[in-house]
C-alpha positions as CSV (number, residue, x, y, z in Angstrom):
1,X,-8.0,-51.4,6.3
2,X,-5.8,-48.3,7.9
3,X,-5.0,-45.6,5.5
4,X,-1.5,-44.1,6.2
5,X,-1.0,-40.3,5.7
6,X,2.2,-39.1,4.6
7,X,3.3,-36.1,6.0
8,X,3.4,-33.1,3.6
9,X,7.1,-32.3,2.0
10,X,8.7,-29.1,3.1
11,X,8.7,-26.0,0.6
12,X,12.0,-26.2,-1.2
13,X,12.9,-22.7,-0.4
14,X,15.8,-20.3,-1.4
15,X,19.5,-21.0,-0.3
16,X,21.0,-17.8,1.0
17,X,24.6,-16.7,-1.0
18,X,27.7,-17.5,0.1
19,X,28.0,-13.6,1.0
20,X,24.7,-13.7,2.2
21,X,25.9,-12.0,6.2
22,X,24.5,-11.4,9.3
23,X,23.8,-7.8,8.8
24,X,21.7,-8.4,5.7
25,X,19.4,-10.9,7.3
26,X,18.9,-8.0,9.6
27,X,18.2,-5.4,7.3
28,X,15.8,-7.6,5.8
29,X,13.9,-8.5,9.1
30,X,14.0,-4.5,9.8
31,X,12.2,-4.1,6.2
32,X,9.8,-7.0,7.0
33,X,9.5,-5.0,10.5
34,X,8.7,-1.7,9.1
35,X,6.2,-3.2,6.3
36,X,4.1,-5.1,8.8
37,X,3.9,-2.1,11.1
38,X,2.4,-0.1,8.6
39,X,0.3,-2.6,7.4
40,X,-0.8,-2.8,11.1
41,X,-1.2,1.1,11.7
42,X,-2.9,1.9,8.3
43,X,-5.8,3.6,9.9
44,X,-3.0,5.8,12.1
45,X,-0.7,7.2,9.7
46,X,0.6,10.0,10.0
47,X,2.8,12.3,7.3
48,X,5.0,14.8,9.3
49,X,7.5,17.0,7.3
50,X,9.1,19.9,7.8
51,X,10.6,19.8,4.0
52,X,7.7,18.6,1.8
53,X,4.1,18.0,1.8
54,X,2.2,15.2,0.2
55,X,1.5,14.5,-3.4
56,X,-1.9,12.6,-4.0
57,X,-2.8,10.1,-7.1
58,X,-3.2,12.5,-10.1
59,X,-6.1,11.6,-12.7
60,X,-7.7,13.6,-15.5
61,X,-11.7,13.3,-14.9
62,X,-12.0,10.7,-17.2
63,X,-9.6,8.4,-15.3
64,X,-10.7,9.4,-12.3
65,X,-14.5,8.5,-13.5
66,X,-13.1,5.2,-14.7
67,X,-12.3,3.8,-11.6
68,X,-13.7,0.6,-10.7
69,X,-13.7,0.2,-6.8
70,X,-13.2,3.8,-5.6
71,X,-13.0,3.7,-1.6
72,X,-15.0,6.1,0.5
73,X,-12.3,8.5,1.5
74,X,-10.0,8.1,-1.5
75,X,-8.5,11.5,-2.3
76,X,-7.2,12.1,-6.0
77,X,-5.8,15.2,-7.7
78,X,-7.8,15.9,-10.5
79,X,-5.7,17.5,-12.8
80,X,-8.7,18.3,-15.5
81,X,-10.3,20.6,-13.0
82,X,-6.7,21.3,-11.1
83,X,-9.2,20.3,-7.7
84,X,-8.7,17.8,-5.0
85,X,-10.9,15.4,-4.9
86,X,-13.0,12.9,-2.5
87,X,-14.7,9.7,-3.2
88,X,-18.1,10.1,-0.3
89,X,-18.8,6.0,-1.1
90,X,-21.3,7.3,-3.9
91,X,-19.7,9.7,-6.3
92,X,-16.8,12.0,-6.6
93,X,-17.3,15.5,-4.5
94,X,-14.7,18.4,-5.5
95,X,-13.0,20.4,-2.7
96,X,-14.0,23.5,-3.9
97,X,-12.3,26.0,-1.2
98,X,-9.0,25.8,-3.1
């Protein structure tokens, strides 16, 4: 006795809208584009600015001490102590030099 296999039913997916154009499908692939990229160069980014610096997570000691999965490397503003922050992979160490 053969079993037959039925092939698996496509996704039903989203129709586009009427005013769906070509120029949004391409600001959307751009989007997609510039998401993946990052995801891809995490380890490389870089934050240039001539304007503005960077703001970091801010958490009071207690939030920052309730953290579950802190990541070695993880900066944080705490704003209890008014100090930056970083996690070593073991505890919390303050950057004391500001």
């Amino acid at each position: 006795m053969a079993i037959k296999l039925q092939p698996s039913k496509a996704p039903n997916l989203i129709v586009a809208p009427a005013d769906y154009n070509q120029q949004n499908q391409q600001q959307f692939l751009n989007m997609l584009r510039l998401y993946f990229n990052q995801l891809d160069n995490f380890t490389q980014t870089q934050i240039q600015s001539t304007l503005n610096g960077i703001v970091v997570p801010n958490f009071t000691t207690t939030q920052k001490n309730a953290l579950v999965a802190p990541v070695a490397g993880q900066v944080i503003f705490d704003t209890t102590l008014a100090k930056l922050c970083v996690y070593s992979g073991t505890a919390w160490q303050t950057v004391t030099s500001i």
